[in-house]
C-alpha positions in Angstrom: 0.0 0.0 0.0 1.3 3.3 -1.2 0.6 6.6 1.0 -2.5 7.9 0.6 -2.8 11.5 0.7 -5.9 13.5 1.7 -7.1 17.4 3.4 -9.0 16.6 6.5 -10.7 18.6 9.2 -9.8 17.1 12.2 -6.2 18.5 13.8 -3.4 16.5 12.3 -3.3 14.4 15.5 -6.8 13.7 15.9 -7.2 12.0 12.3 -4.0 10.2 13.3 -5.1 8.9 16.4 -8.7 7.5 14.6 -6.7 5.2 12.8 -6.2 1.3 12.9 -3.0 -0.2 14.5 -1.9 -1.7 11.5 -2.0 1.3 9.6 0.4 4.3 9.7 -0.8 7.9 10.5 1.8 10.4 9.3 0.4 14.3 9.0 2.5 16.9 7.2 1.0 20.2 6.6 -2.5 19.6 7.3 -1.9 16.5 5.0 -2.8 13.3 6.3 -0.6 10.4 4.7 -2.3 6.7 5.7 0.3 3.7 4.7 0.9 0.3 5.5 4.8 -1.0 7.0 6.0 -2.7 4.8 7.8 -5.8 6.2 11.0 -6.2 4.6 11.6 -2.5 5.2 11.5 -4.1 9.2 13.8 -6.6 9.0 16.6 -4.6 9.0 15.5 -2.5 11.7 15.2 -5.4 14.4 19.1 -6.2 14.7 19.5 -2.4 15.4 17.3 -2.1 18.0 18.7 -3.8 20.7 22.3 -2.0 20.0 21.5 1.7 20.7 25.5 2.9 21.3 26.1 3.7 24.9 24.5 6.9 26.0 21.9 6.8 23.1 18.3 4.8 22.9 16.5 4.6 20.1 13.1 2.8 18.8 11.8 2.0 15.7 8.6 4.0 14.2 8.3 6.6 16.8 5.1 8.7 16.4 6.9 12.2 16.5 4.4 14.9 17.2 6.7 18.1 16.0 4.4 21.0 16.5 0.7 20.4 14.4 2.8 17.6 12.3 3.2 14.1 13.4 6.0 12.1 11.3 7.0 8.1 12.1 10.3 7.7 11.2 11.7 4.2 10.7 14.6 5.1 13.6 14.6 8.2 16.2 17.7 7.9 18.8 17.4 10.2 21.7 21.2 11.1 23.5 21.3 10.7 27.5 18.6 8.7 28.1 15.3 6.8 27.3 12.4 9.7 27.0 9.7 9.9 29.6 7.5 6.6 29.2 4.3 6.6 27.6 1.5 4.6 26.8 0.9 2.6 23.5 0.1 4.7 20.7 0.9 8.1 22.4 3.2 10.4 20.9 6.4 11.7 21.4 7.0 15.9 21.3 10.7 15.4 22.6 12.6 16.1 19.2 15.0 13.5 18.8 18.5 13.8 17.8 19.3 11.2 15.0 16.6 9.8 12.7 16.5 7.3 10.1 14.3 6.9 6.9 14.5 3.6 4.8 13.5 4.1 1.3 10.6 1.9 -0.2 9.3 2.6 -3.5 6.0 3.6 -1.7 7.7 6.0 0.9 10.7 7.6 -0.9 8.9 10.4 -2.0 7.7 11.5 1.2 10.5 10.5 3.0 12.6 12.9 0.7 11.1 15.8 -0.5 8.5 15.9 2.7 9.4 14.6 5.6 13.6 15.4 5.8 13.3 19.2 5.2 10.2 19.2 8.2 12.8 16.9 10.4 15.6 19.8 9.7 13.3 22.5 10.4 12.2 20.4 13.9 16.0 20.6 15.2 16.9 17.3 14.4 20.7 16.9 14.2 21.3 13.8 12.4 20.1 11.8 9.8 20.2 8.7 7.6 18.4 7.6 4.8 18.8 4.1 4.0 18.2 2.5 0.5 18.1 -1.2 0.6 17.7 -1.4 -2.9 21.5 0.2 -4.2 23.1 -0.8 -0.8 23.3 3.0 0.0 23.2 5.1 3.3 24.0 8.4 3.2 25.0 10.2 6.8 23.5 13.5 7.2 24.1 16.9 9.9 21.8 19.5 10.0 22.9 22.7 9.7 20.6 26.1 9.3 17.7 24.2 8.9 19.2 22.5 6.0 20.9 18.9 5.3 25.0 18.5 4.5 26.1 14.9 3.1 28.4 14.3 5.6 29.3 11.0 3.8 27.9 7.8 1.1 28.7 4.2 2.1 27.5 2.0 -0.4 27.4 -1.7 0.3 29.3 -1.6 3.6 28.5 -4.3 6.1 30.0 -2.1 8.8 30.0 1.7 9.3 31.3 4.2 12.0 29.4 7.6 11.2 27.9 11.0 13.3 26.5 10.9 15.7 27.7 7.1 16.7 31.5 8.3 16.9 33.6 5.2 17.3 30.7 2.5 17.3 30.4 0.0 14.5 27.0 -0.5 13.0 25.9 -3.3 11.1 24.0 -2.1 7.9 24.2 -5.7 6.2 20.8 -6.4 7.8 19.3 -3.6 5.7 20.4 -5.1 2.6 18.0 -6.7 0.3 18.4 -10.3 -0.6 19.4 -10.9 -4.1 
């Protein structure tokens, strides 16, 4: 399932919230986009998640409320600690400090020309965008409200890269199966 886009007249949050589970809620402008996770896009998430480096935690689709927006990135890593606890299917309004995006054919439009500039206005330091596809993760800093390449690894099974510092990270999981 593709995203579906459409003007509602609930607050962003509201329409978000009247959703079913297994659907994604994602509102950008006053722009409701509904999609469905795609499952391979998952699998490379679940080896990461239990290796946050130390001093970081991070979880996978976060429901980011980032003032009337709310945005689900794949990854969000908070530094010094775990944010306050929540219940199921609340959101989080503590800007985190690293994202990651992994492209689908169904989400790398958004993810690109929508969602990255709204996480760079938000404050967010650090970015990746991950395509699975071409083997590619690019490393991203935010500076100005804008994004700087701050480096390309293409089909690397190991990477050190900001904000991790020293700490290898696998990327092989990400990788697509030929």
């Amino acid at each position: 399932m593709g995203h579906a886009a459409t003007r509602r007249t609930l607050a962003p949050y509201e329409e978000v919230q009247t959703l079913p589970h297994y659907l994604v809620g994602e509102a950008l402008d006053g722009v409701l986009y509904v999609s469905s996770p795609p499952t391979a896009r998952k699998q490379g998430l679940t080896p990461l998640l239990g290796r946050a480096p130390e001093g970081w935690w991070w979880t996978s689709e976060p429901r980011l409320l980032l003032g009337q927006d709310v945005l689900v990135p794949d990854l969000a890593g908070w530094m010094g600690g775990r944010p306050p606890t929540l219940p199921d299917g609340a959101f989080i309004d503590r800007v985190p400090d690293w994202i990651c995006e992994v492209l689908t054919p169904a989400t790398a439009k958004l993810d690109l020309a929508a969602k990255l500039p709204r996480y760079a206005r938000a404050g967010i330091r650090n970015a990746w965008v991950v395509n699975p596809v071409h083997r590619v993760v690019e490393v991203f800093r935010q500076d100005h409200e804008r994004w700087v390449l701050m480096n390309t690894f293409v089909a690397e099974e190991r990477v050190r890269a900001e904000p991790f510092g020293n700490v290898d990270l696998m990327l092989s999981p990400f990788w697509t199966q030929d």
